[in-house]
N, C-alpha and C positions, 0 to 999 in steps of 0.2 A: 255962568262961570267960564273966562276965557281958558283957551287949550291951550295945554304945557307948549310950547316950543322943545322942537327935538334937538338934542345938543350935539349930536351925531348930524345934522344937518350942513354942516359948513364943508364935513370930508366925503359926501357923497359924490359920485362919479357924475360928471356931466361931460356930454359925448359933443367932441368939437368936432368940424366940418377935416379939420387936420390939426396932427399933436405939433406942436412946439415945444423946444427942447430951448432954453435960454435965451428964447427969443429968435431962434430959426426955426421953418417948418419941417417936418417932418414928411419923407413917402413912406406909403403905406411900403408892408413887409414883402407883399406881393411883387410890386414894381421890381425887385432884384430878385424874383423868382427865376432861375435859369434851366429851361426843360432840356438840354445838355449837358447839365452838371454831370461829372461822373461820377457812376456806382461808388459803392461801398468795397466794392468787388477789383472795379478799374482803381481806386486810388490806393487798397493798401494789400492788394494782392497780386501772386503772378499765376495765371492756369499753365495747367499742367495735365496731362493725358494719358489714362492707361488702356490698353486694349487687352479683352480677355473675350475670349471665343466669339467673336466680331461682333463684340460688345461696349463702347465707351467710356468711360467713367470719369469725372473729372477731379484731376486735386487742386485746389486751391494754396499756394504756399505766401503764406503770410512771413516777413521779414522778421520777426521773431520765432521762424521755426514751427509755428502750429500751421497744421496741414488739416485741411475741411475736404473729408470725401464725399464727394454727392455723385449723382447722374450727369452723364453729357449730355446735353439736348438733344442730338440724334441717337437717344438710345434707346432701344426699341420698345420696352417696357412702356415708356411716358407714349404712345400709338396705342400701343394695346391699351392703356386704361389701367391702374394701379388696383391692387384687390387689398393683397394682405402686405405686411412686412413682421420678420420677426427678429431679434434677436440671438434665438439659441439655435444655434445654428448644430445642434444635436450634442455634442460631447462638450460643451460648452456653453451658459449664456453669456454673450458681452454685455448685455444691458447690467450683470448683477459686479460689473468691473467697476474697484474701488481705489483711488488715489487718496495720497497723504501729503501736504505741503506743499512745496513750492517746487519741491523734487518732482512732484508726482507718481511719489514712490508707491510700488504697490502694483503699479499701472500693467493690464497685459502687454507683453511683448508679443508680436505680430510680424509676419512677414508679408511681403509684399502681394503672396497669392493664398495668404491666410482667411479665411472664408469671413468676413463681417457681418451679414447679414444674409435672409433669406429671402426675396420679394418672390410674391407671386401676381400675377396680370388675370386680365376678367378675361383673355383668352385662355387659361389655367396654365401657360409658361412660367418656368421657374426658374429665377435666378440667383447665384450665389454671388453676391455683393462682394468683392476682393476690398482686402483692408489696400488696396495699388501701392503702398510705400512699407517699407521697413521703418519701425517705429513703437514707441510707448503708446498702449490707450486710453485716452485722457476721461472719454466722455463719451455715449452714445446718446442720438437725439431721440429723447424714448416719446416725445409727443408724436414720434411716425407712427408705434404702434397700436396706438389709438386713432389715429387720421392719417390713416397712409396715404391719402388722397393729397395730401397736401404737399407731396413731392410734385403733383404737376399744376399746383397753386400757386406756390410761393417763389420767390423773387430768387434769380441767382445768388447761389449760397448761403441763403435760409435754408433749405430745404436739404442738409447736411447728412449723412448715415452718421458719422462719429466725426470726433477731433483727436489725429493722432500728433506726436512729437517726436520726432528722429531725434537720434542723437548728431552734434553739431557735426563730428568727424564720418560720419556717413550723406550729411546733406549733398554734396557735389555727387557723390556716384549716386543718389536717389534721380536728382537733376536729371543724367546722365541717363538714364532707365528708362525716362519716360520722357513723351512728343509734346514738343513744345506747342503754343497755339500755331504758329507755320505750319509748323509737320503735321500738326492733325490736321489743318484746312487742306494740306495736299494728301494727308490719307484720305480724307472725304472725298476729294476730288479723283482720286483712281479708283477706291472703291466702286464710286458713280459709273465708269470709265468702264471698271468691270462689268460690272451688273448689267450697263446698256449692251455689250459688248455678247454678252451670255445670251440675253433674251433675242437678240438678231438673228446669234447662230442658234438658241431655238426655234424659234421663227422659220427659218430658214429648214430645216431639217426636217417640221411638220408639215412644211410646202412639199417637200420631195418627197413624207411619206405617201401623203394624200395624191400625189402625183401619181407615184409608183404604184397604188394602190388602186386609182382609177384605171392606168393602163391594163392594168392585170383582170381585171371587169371586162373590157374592153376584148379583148383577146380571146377570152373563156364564151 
């Protein structure tokens, strides 16, 4: 008995050496791969910087107003090693904060040094996460508190603590509040300034103990 013929046979996939699209050929997708294309971050964001007990934090200010709080890369948490993050930050959880519509009505209202979260580090340092802007809160990223780890995994501004929303008529003094990417590259750069600046003249001052200390041997 001869075998049925498959009538799905004529639409099955046959793999050419290159696609042609109406009789031009086609580059593969790769070819216009560009490993400088910009972030997600460089195209539709501007950073922005807060400092709290010489601690950095970044906002992300998206041209619609939503502001993405994460870590700054030199902040010292992401060195130490990430352990826990929490939400309730004691007299409050923000994870249990609920918005309505388009308003986002509902949303806590937040100040600028209003505490957002709690991290702690595998050196057991603990830090209170500032919500850095005055603002409505939209949303907090609750997959940190199952994989905290993943604040030094994931990709600039993924790895978000919450999503706030100022209101329009406070956006210019928020601006205003906080160090633009300049200012923070020259706060980095004096802090550096400082710091070398400190360990010289400790340096320095445990030479002349150790000095003074020999002479006084010396003498006795």
């Amino acid at each position: 008995m001869a075998a049925t013929a498959d009538p799905l046979e004529s639409f099955y996939f046959e793999h050419e050496e290159q696609q042609r699209i109406c009789g031009q050929p086609v580059s593969p997708i790769t070819d216009g791969f560009d490993p400088n294309y910009p972030s997600v971050v460089d195209r539709f964001f501007t950073r922005y910087y807060y400092i709290r007990a010489n601690a950095a934090y970044q906002v992300l200010y998206h041209s619609n107003r939503i502001c993405l709080i994460c870590l700054a890369p030199t902040h010292p948490a992401l060195a130490q090693g990430i352990a826990t993050l929490s939400f309730d930050v004691g007299n409050v959880d923000r994870s249990q904060n609920v918005v309505k519509g388009k308003g986002k009505k509902g949303g806590m209202i937040l100040q600028a040094d209003s505490t957002l979260a709690l991290l702690t580090t595998e050196t057991g340092q603990t830090y209170k996460i500032p919500s850095c802007i005055r603002g409505k809160l939209v949303e907090v990223n609750a997959a940190l508190v199952a994989e905290p780890k993943l604040l030094e995994q994931l990709p600039e501004g993924a790895g978000y603590f919450a999503i706030l929303l100022p209101k329009i008529e406070n956006c210019d003094l928020i601006k205003e509040k906080l160090l633009t990417q300049e200012q923070y590259e020259e706060y980095l750069k004096t802090s550096q300034e400082q710091d070398t600046e400190h360990l010289e003249t400790s340096k320095e001052q445990k030479e002349e103990e150790n000095m003074k200390a020999n002479k006084e041997q010396l003498t006795t």
